[in-house]
PyMOL CGO cylinders between C-alpha atoms (Angstrom):
from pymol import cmd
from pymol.cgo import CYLINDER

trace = [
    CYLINDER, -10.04, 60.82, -28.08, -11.33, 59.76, -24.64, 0.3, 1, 1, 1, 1, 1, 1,
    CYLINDER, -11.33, 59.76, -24.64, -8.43, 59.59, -22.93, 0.3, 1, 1, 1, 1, 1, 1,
    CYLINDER, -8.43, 59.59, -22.93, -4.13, 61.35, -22.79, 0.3, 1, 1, 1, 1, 1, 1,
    CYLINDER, -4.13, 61.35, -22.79, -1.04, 60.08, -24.02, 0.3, 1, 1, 1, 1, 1, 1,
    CYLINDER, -1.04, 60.08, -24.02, 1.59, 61.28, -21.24, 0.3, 1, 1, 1, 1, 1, 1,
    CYLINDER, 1.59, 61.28, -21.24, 5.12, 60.10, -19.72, 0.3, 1, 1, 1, 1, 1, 1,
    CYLINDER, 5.12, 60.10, -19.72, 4.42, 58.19, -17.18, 0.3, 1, 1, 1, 1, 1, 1,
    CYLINDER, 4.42, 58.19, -17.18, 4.72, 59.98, -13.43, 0.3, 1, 1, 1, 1, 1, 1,
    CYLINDER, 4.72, 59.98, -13.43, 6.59, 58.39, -10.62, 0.3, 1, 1, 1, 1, 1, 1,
    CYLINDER, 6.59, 58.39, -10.62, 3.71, 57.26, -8.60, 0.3, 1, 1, 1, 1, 1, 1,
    CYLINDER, 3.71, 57.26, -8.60, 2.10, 55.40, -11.63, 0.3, 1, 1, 1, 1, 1, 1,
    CYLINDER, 2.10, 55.40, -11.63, 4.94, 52.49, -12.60, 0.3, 1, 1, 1, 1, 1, 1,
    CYLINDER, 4.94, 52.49, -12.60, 3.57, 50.27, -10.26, 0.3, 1, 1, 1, 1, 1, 1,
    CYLINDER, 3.57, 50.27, -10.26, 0.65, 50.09, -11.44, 0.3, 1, 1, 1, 1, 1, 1,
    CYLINDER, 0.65, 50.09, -11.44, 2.06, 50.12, -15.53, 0.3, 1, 1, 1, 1, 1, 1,
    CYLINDER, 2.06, 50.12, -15.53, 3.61, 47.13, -14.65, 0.3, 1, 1, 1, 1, 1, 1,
    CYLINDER, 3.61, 47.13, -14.65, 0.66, 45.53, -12.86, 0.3, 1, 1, 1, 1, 1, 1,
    CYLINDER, 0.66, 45.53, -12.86, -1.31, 46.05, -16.28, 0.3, 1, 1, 1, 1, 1, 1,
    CYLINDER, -1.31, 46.05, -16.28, 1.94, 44.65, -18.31, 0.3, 1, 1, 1, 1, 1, 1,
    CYLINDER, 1.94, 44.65, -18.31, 1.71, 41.75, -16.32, 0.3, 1, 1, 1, 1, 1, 1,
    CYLINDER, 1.71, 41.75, -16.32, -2.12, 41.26, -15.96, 0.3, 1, 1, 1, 1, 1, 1,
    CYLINDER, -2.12, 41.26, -15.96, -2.25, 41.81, -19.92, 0.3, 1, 1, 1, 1, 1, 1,
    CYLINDER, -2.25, 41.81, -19.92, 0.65, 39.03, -20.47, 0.3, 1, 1, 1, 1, 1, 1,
    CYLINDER, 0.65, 39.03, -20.47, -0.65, 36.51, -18.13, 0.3, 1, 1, 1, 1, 1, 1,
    CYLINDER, -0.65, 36.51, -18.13, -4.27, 36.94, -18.70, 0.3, 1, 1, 1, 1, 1, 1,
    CYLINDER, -4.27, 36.94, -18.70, -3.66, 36.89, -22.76, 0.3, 1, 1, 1, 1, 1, 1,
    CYLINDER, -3.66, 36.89, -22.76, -1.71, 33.37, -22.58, 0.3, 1, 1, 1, 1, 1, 1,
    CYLINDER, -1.71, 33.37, -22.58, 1.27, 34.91, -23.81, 0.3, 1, 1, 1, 1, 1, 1,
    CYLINDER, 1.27, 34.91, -23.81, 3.82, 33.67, -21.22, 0.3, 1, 1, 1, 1, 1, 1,
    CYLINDER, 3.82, 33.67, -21.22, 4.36, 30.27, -21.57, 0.3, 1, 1, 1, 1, 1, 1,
    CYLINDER, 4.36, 30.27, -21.57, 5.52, 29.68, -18.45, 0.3, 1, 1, 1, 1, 1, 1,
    CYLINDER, 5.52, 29.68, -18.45, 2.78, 31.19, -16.87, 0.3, 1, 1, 1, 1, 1, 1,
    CYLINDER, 2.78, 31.19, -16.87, 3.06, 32.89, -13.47, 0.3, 1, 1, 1, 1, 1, 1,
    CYLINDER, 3.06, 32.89, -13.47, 6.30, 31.15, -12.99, 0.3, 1, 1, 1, 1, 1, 1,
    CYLINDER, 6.30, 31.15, -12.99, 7.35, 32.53, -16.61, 0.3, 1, 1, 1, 1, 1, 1,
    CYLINDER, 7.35, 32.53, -16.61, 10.69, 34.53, -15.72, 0.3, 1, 1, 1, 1, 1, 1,
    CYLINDER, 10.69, 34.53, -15.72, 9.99, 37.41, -18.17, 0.3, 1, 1, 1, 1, 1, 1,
    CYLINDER, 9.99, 37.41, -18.17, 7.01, 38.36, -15.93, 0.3, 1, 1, 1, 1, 1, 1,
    CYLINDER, 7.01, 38.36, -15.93, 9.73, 40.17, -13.17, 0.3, 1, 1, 1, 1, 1, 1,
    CYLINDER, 9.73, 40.17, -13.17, 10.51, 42.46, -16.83, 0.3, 1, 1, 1, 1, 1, 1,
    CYLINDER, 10.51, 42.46, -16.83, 7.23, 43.26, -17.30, 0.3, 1, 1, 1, 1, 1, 1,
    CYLINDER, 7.23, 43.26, -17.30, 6.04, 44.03, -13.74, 0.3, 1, 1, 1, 1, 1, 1,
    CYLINDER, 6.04, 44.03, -13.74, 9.69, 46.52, -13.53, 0.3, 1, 1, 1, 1, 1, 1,
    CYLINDER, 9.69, 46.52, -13.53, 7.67, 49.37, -15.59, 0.3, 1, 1, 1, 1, 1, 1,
    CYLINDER, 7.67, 49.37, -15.59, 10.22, 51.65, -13.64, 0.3, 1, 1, 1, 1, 1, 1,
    CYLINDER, 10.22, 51.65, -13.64, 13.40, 50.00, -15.11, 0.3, 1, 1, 1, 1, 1, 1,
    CYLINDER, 13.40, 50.00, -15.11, 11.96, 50.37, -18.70, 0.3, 1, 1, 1, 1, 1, 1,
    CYLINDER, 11.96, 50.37, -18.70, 11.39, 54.42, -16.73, 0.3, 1, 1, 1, 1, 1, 1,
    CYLINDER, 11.39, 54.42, -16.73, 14.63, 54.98, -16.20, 0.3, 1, 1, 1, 1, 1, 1,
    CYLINDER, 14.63, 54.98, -16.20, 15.97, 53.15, -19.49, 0.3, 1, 1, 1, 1, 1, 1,
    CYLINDER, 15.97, 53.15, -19.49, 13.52, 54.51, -21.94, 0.3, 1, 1, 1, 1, 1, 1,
    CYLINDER, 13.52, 54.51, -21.94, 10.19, 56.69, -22.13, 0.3, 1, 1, 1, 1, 1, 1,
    CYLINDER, 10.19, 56.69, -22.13, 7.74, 54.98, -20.79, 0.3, 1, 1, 1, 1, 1, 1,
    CYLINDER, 7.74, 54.98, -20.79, 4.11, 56.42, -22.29, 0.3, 1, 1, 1, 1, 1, 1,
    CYLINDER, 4.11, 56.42, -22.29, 0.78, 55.88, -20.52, 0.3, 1, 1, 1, 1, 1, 1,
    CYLINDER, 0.78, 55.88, -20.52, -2.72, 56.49, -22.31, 0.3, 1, 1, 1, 1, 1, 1,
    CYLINDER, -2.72, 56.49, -22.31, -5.28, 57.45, -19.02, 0.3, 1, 1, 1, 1, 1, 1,
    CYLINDER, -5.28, 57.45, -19.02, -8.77, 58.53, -18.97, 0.3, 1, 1, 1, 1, 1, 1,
    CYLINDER, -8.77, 58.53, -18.97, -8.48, 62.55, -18.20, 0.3, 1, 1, 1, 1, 1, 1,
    CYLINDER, -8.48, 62.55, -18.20, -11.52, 62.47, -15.56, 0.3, 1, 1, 1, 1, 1, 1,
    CYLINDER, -11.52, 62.47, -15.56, -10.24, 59.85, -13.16, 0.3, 1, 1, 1, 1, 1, 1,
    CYLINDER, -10.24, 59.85, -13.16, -6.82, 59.34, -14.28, 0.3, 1, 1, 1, 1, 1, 1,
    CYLINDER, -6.82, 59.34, -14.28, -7.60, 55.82, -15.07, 0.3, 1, 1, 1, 1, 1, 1,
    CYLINDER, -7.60, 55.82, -15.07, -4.86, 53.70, -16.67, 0.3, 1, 1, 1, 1, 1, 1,
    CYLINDER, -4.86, 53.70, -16.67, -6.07, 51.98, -19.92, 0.3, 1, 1, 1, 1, 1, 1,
    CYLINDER, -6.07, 51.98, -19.92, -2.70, 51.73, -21.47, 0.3, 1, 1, 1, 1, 1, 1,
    CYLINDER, -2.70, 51.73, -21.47, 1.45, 51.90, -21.89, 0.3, 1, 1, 1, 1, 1, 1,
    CYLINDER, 1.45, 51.90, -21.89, 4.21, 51.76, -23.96, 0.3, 1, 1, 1, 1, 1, 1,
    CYLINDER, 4.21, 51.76, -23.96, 7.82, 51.59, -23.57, 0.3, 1, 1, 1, 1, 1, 1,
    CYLINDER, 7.82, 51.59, -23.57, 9.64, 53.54, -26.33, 0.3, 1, 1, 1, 1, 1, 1,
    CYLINDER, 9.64, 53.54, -26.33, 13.62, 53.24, -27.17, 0.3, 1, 1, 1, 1, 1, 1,
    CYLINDER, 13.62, 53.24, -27.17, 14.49, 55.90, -29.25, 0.3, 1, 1, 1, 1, 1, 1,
    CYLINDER, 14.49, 55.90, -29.25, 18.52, 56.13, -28.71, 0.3, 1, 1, 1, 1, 1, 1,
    CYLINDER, 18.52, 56.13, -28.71, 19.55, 52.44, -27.82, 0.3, 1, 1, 1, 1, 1, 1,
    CYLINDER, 19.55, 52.44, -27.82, 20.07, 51.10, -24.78, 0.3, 1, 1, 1, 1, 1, 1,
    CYLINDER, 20.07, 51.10, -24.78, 19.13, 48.62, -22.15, 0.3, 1, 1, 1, 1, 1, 1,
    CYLINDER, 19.13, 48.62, -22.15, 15.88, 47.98, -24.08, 0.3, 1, 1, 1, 1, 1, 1,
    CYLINDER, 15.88, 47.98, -24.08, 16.96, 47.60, -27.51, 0.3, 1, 1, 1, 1, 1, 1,
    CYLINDER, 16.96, 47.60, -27.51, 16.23, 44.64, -28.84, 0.3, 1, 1, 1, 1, 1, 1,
    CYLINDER, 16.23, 44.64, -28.84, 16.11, 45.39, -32.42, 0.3, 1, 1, 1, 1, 1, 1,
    CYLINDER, 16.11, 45.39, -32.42, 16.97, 49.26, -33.40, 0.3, 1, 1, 1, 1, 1, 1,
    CYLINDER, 16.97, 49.26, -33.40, 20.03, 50.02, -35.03, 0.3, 1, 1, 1, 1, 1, 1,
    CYLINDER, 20.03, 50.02, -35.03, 22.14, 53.22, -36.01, 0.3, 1, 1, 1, 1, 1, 1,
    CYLINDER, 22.14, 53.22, -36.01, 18.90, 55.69, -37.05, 0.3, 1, 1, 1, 1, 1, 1,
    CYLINDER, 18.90, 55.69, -37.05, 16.08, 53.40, -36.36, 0.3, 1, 1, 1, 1, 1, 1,
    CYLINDER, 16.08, 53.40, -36.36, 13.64, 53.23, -32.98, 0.3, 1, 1, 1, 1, 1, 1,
    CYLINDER, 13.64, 53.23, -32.98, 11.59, 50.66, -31.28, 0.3, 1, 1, 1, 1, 1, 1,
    CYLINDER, 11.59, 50.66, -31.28, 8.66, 50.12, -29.00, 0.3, 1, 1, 1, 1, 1, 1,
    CYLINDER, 8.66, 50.12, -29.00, 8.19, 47.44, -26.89, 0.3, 1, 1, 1, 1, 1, 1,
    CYLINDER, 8.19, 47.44, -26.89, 5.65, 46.07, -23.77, 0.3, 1, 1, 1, 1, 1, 1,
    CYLINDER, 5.65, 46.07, -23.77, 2.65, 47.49, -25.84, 0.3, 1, 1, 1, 1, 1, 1,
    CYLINDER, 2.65, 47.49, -25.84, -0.71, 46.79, -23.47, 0.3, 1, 1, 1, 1, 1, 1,
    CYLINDER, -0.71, 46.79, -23.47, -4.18, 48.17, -23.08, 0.3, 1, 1, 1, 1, 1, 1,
    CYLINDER, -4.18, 48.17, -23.08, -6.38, 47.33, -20.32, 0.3, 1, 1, 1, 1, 1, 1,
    CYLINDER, -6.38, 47.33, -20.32, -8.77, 44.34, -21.69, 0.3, 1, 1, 1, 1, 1, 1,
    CYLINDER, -8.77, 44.34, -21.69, -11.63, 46.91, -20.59, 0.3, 1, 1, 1, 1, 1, 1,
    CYLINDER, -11.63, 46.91, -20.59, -10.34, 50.11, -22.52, 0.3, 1, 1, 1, 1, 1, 1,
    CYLINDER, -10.34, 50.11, -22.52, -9.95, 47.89, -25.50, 0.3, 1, 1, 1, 1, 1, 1,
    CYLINDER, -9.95, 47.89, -25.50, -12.11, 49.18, -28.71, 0.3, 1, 1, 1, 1, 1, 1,
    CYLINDER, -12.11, 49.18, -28.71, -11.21, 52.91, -28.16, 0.3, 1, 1, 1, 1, 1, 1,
    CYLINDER, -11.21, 52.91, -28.16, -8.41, 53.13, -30.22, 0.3, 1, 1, 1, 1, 1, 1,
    CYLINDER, -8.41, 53.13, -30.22, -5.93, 53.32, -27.41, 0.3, 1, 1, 1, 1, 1, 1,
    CYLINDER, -5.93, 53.32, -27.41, -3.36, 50.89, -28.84, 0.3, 1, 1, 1, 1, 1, 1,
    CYLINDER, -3.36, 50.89, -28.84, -3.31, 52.55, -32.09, 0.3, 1, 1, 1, 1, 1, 1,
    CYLINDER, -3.31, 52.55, -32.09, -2.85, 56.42, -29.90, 0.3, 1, 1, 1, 1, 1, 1,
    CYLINDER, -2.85, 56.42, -29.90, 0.00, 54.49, -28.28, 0.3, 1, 1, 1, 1, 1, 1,
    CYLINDER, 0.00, 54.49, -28.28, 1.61, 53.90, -31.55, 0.3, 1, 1, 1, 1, 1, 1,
    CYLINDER, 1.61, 53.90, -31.55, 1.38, 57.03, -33.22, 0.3, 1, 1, 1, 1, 1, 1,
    CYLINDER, 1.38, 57.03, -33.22, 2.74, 58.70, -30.33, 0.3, 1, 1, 1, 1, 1, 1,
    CYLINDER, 2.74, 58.70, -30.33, 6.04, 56.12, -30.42, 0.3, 1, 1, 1, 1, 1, 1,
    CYLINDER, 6.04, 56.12, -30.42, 5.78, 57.24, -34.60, 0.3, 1, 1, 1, 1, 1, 1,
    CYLINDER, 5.78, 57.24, -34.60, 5.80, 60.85, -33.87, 0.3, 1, 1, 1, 1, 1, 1,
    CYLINDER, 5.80, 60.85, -33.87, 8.98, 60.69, -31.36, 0.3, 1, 1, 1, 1, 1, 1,
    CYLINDER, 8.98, 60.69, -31.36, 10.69, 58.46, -33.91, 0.3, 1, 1, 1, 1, 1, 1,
    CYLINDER, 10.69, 58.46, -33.91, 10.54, 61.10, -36.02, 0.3, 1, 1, 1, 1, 1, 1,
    CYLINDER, 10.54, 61.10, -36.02, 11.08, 63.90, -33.70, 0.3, 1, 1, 1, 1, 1, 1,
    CYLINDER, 11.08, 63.90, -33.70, 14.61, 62.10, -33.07, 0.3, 1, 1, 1, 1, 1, 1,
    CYLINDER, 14.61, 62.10, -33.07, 15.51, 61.91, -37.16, 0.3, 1, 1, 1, 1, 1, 1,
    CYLINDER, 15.51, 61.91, -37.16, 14.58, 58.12, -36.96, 0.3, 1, 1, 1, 1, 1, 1,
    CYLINDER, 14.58, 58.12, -36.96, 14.12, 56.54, -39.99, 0.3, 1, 1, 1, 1, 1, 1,
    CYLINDER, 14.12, 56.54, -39.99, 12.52, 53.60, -39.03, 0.3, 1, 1, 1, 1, 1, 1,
    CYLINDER, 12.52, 53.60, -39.03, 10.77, 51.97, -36.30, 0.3, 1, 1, 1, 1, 1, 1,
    CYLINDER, 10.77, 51.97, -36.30, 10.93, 47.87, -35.38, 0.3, 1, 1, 1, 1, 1, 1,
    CYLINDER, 10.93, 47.87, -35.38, 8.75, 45.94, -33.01, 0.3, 1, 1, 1, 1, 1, 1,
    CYLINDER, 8.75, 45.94, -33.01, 8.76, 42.46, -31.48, 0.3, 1, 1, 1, 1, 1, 1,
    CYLINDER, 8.76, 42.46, -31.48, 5.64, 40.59, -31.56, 0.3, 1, 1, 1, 1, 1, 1,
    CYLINDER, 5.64, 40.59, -31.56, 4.62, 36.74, -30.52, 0.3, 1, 1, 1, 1, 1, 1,
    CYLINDER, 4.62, 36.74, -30.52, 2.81, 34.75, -33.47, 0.3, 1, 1, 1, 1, 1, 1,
    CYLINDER, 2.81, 34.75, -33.47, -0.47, 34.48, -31.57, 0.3, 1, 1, 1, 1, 1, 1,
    CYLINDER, -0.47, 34.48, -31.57, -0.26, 38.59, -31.34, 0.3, 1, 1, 1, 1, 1, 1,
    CYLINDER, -0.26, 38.59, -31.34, -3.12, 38.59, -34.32, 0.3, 1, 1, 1, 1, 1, 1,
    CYLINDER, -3.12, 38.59, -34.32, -5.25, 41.47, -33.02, 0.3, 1, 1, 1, 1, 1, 1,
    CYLINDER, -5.25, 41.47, -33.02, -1.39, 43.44, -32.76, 0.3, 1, 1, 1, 1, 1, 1,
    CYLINDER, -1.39, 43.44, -32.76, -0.80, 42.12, -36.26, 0.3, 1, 1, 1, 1, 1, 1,
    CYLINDER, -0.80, 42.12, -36.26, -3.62, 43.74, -37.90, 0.3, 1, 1, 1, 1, 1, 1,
    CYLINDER, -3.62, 43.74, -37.90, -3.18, 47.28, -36.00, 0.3, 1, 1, 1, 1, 1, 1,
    CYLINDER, -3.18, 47.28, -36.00, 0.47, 47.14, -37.11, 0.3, 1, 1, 1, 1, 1, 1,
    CYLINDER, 0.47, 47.14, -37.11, -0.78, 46.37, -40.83, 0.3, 1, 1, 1, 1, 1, 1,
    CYLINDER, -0.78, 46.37, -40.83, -3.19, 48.91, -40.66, 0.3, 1, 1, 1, 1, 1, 1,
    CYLINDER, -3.19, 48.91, -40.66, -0.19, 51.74, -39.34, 0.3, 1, 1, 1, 1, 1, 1,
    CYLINDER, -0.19, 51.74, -39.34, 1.79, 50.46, -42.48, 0.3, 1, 1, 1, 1, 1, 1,
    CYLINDER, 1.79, 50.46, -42.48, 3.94, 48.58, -40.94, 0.3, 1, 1, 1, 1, 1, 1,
    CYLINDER, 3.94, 48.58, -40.94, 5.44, 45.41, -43.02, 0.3, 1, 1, 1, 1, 1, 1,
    CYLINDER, 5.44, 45.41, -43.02, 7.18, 41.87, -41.77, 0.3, 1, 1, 1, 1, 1, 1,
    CYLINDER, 7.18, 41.87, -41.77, 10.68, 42.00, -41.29, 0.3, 1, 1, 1, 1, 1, 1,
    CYLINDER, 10.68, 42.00, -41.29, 11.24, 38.08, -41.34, 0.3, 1, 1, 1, 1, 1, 1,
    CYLINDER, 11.24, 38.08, -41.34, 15.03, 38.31, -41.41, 0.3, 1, 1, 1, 1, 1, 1,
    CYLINDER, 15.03, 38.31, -41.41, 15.07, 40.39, -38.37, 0.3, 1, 1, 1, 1, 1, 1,
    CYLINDER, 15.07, 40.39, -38.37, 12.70, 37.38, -36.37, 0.3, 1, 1, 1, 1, 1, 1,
    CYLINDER, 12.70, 37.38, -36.37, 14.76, 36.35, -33.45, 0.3, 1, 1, 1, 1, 1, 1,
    CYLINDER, 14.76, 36.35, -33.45, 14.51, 33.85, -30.01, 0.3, 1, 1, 1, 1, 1, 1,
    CYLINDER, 14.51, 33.85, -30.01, 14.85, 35.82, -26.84, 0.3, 1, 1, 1, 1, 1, 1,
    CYLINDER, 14.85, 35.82, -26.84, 16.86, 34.68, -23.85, 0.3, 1, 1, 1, 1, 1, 1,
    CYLINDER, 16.86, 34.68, -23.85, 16.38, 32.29, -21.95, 0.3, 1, 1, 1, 1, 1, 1,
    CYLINDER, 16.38, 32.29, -21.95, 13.32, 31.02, -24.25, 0.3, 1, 1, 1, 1, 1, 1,
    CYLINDER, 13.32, 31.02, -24.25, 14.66, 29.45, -27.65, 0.3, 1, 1, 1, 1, 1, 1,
    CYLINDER, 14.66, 29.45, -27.65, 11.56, 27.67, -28.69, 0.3, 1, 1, 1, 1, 1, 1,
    CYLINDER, 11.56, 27.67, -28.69, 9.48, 31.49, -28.57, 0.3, 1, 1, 1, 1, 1, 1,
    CYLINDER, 9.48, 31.49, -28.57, 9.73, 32.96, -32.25, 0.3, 1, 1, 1, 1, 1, 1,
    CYLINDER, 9.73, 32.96, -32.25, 9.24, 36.62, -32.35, 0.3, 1, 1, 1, 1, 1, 1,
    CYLINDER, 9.24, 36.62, -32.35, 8.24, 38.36, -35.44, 0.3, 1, 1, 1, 1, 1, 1,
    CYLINDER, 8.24, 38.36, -35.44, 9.48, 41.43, -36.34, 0.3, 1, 1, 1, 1, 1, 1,
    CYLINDER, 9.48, 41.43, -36.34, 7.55, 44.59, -38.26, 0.3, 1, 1, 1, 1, 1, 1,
    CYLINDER, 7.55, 44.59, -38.26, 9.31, 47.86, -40.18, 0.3, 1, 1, 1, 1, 1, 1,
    CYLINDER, 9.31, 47.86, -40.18, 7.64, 51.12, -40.36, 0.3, 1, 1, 1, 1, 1, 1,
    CYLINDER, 7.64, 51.12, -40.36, 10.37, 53.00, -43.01, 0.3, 1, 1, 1, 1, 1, 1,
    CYLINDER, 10.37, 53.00, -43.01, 9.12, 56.78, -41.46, 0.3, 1, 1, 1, 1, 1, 1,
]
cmd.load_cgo(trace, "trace")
């Protein structure tokens, strides 16, 4: 690999949940656009800090962000989906110009190993229908649909999110 997988530092959030946003907004997946109120959650990379680990892929020469992650591993404010013994990652984003270098997929298997590290046995993800390039890296991890887990998040009924299983 070309680049780290780290916990975010301090000084970086800002600009994790720049690229959250940028990724969102740029990739048509808020349907309200900049107005979209899910864009303040994306741009607060230092709530999902505080709440969960937040996980940053950067080049090693010039500390360049090409990725993040937020993984829930014990519940809380950003638990969507995990239950007793199961994990979740969520806000999954690679800069549009670090795409093709396998950072997504790093990402992943980092959120895998700590799921397992914690006696997980499972890990869940949200992902939009449109998500198709997500879809196939998920597939290709192992991970399997989970259609009776597909829910509608606040305040945005009409927005079906699909939900995928890794059994680790």
């Amino acid at each position: 690999m070309d680049f780290v997988i780290r916990p975010v530092r301090p000084g970086e959030t800002d600009a994790v949940g720049e690229l959250t946003a940028r990724v969102y907004l740029d990739g048509g997946l808020l349907g309200g656009g900049a107005d979209d109120p899910y864009l303040t959650h994306l741009k607060d990379a230092r709530g999902r800090a505080e709440h969960a680990e937040l996980l940053v892929a950067v080049d090693p020469g010039d500390g360049a962000l090409l990725g993040a992650v937020a993984f829930v591993g014990d519940g809380g404010r950003y638990a969507d989906l995990a239950g007793p013994g199961e994990a979740e990652f969520r806000m999954l984003v690679v800069d549009p110009d670090a795409r093709g270098r396998g950072v997504g997929e790093a990402l992943v298997r980092r959120c895998l190993e700590l799921a397992k590290e914690r006696g997980r046995s499972r890990i869940l993800l949200s992902t939009q229908q449109i998500m198709h390039a997500a879809h196939r890296l998920y597939e290709r991890l192992g991970f399997v649909r989970l259609p009776e887990r597909d829910w509608h998040p606040e305040p945005n009924p009409t927005l079906l999110l699909l939900v995928y299983v890794l059994d680790l």
